[in-house]
N, C-alpha and C positions, 0 to 999 in steps of 0.2 A: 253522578247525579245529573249533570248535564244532560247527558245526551240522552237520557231516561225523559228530562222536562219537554226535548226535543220529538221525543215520539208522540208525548201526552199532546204537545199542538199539533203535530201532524193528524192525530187519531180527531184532534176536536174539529179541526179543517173538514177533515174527510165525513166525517159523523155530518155535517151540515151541509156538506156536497152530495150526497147519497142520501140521506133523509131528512128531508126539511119539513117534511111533514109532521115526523115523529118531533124534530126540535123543537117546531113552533108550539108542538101539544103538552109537551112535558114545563116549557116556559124555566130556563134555571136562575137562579139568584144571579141580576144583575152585579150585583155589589161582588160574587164570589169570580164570578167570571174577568170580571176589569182588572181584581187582584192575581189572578193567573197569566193574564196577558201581561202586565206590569212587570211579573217578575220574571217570567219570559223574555222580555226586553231587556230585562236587567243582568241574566244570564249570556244571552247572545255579545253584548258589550262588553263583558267578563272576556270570552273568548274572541272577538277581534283584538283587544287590547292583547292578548296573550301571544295570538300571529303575530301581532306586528311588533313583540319586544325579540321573539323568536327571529325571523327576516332581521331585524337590523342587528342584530349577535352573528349570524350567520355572512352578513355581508362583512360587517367589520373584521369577520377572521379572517374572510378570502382575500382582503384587501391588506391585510399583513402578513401572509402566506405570501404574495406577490409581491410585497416589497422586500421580503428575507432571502429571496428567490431572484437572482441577477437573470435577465433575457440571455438566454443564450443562441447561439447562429444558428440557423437551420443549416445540417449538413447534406441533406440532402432539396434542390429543389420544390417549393410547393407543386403537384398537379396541375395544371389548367386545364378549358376545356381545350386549347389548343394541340396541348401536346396530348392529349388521348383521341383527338379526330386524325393528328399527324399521320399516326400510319394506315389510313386510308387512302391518302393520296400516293406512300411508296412502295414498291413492287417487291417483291420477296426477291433477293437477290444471294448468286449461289455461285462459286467457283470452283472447277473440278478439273484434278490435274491427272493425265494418264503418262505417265512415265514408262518406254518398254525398251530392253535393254536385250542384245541378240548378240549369241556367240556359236561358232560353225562356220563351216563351210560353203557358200550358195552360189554362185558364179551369175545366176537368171536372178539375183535380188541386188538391187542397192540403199537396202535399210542399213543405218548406221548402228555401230555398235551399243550406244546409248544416243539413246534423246528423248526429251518432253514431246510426245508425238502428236500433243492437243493438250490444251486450256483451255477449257469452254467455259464463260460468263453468261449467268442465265439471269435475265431478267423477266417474273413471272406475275400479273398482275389482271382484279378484276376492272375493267374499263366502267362498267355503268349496269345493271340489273342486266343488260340482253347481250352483255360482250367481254370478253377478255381478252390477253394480247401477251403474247408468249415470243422472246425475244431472248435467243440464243449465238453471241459469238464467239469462234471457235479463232485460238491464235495456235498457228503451228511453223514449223521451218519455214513453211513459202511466205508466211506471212497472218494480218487480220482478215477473217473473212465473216459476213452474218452465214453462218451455218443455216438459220431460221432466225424468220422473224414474221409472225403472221396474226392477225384478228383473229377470232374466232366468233361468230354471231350466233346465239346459242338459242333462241325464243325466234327462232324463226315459223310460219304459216306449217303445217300438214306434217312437224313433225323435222323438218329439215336443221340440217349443221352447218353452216358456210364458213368454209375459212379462206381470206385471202391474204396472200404475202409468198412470202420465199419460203417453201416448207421441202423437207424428204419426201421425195415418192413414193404413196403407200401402196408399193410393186411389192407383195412376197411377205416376210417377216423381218430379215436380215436389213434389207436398204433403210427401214423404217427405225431401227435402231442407234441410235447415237452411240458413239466410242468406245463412252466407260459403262454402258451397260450391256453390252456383247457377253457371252458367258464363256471367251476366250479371247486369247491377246492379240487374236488380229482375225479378216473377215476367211470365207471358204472359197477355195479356189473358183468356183462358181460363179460369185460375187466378183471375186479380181477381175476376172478374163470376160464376164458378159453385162455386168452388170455396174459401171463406174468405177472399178480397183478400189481402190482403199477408202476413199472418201462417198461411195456410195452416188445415186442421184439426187440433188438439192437443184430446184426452181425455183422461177418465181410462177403463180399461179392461182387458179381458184380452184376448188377443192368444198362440192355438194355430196353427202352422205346422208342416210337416213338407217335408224336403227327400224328394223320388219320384227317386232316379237311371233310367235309362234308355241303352236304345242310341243314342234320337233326338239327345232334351237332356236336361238336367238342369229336372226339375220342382219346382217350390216352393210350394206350397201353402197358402194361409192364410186363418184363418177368427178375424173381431173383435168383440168385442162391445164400445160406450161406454155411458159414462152420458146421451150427450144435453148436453152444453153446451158447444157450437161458435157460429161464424157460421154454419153451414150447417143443423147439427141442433141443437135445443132443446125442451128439457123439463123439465120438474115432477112429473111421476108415474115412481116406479119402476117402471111396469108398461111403460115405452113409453118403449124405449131403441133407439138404436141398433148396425146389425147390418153389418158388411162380409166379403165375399168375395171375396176373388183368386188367382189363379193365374196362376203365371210361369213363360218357362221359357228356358231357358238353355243355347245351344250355340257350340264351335269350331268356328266357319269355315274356319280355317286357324292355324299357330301366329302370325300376325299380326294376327287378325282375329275378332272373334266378333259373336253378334248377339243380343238379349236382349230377350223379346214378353213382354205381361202385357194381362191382362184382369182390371178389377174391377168391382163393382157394391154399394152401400152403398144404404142405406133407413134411417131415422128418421124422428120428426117435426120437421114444419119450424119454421125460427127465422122465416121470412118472413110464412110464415101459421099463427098459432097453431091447432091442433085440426088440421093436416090434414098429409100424409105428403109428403116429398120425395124422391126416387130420384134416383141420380148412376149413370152407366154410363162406364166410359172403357176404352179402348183406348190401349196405348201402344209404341212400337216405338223401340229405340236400336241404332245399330252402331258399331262400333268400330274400327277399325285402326291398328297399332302397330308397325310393323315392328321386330321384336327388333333390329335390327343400327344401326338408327339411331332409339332408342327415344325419345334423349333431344333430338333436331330437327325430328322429323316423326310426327305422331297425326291423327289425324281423327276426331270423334265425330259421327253426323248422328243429331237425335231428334225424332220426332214424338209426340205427344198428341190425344188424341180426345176428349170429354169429351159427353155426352148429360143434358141434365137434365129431368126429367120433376116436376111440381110440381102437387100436387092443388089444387082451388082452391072455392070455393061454388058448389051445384047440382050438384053433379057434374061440373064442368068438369076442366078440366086444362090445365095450359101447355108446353108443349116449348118447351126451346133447345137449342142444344149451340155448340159451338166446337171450334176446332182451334190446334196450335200447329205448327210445325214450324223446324227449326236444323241449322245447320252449322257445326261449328268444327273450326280445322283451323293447326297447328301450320309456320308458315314456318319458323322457324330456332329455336336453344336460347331458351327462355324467353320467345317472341314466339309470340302466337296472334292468330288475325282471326276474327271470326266473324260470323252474318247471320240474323237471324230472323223468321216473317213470322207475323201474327197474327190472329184473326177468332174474334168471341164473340159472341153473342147474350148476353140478359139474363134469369134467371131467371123472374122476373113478368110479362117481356113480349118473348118469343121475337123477335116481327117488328123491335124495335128493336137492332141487330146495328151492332158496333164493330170497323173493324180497322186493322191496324196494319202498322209492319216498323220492326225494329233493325238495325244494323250494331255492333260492338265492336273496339277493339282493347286487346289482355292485356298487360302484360308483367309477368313473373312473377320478382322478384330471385333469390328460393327460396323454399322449402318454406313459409315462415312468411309469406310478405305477397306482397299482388298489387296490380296497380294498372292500372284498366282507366277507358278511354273510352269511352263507349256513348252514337250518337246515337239519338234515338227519334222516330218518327213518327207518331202517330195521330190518326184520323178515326174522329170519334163521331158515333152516329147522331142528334143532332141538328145533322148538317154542321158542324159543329167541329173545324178542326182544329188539332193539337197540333202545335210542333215543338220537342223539347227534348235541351239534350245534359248527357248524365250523367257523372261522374266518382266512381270509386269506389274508395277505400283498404281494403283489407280487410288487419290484423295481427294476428298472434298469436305468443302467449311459455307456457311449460310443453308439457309432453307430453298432447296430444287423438289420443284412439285413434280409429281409421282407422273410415270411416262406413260402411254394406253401401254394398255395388259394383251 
């Protein structure tokens, strides 16, 4: 009945908001109307009293609910807003251990039987909306070294990428590569004998790229400048630094399948022979396939490497080497890879003395964080030497390490 008397003043409001004309004509019984509104009133006061015995029964119970009810600890701390801004200021941090363990014969090696042959600490973080800063130390036998550690300025004018710091030289595909993600347990004779040996070239430097899209491919462009102290390039004068150029470029073959060329060429002065200039040329070709539908049993990467080393020398002479590298790896079933490499280098100082080689590997991979490969190796050194050795190599890692260029 109430909320029925509650329409009837709604409808009598509105009846005189909309037609006053018609109300004032029709004229209704004073006396009937005052007693509508009266009991209207009388209704409405009915129902506040009825809230308010409702609200104080409802408070009274919650209030002895809480007293039957001992506080108990929080076991876990409250949120603040502090500790949800916290990890904006710290860096994704990652440790990865490459363990490789060599048994054989080698007379031209002095790798140990076992050892941790790198620990790398990554420290990976955004600086501010236009920069980042990617900070990689690597501890091994000789000691700590910053492997990398460089800015990165990402919002730069016309399209441009600036990084400066200490970074790998993006010579090739191999020098570019860090330890534990090589897709074998050590680099290709190539790499040894022209290109840094085992540790590859790291400077400090600036380093300008710009991405060129295209109908064809996708172009990348990139122009370096170091300071000169590598195994490759060295120097003492700020006048006579080292200078690198590459271009790359990148296209879909298919949605399964892509293929990815690069041309570089570097010049410094040499670490070999002090006062005089060394040139590096390399060519380098990787393909890829991956079938979306069965992405995670079957891949195949095949990659080749070119390498030209041109090395000035007294009188005006000059040395040429070069080598090559080339590989196949290719994914039989989930987490199972086999792969086969075959290898031929010449030597910086003395072109005609040429070493070569071939690997076989097999991968298995638990997940994302550790791998655990067998690699036998073969090589014949140009002083008819031959090597036969098989490797074993643990590669783990624990924290979050952001994803490496492709």
């Amino acid at each position: 009945m109430q909320p029925i008397r509650f329409v009837r003043l709604f409808l009598l409001c509105a009846g005189f908001a909309a037609s006053p004309v018609t109300a004032f004509a029709q004229t209704p019984d004073p006396q009937a109307l005052r007693q509508e509104i009266d009991q209207l009133k009388a209704d409405l006061e009915t129902l506040r009293q009825q809230y308010a015995e409702r609200l104080s029964a409802l408070e009274a119970r919650i209030a002895s609910l809480t007293q039957a009810t001992p506080a108990q600890p929080d076991t876990l701390p409250a949120p603040s807003a502090a500790a949800g801004t916290s990890k904006v200021f710290n860096p994704d941090i990652s440790v990865i251990g490459n363990f490789v363990g060599a048994a054989g014969k080698n007379p031209m090696s002095e790798e140990p039987s076992l050892s941790l042959t790198e620990a790398e600490a990554a420290f990976q973080a955004v600086v501010d909306p236009y920069a980042r800063a990617d900070f990689f130390l690597a501890a091994g036998p000789e000691g700590l070294e910053v492997e990398e550690g460089y800015i990165t300025f990402t919002s730069l004018p016309a399209g441009l990428l600036l990084k400066a710091g200490k970074m790998r030289s993006q010579f090739g595909k191999v020098n570019a590569m860090h330890t534990h993600i090589l897709p074998w347990a050590d680099r290709p004779l190539v790499s040894r004998n022209l290109f840094g040996g085992d540790e590859g070239v790291s400077d400090s430097g600036i380093s300008v790229s710009r991405l060129i899209p295209n109908s064809v491919m996708f172009i990348d462009a990139i122009g370096e400048v170091y300071r000169g102290d590598s195994d490759v390039f060295q120097s003492e004068a700020r006048s006579k630094l080292n200078y690198l150029g590459r271009v790359r470029g990148y296209r879909d073959l298919s949605e399964g399948s892509n293929i990815d060329l690069g041309v570089s060429f570097t010049q410094g002065p040499s670490a070999a022979l002090a006062g005089f200039t060394a040139r590096r040329i390399g060519v380098d070709a990787t393909f890829r396939y991956r079938p979306l539908r069965r992405a995670i049993y079957r891949q195949f990467v095949g990659r080749t490497e070119i390498i030209w080393s041109r090395q000035e020398e007294p009188e005006g002479l000059r040395e040429n080497a070069s080598g090559f590298y080339g590989s196949a790896d290719y994914q039989f079933a989930r987490r199972w890879f086999v792969g086969a490499r075959v290898d031929r280098s010449g030597r910086p100082l003395d072109g005609g003395l040429r070493d070569s080689g071939g690997s076989l590997s097999l991968t298995f991979r638990p997940s994302e964080f550790s791998i655990v490969r067998g690699q036998y190796r073969h090589t014949r050194y140009a002083e008819d030497i031959d090597a036969n050795e098989l490797l074993l190599q643990l590669n783990f890692a624990i924290g979050a390490h952001g994803a490496h260029p492709f």
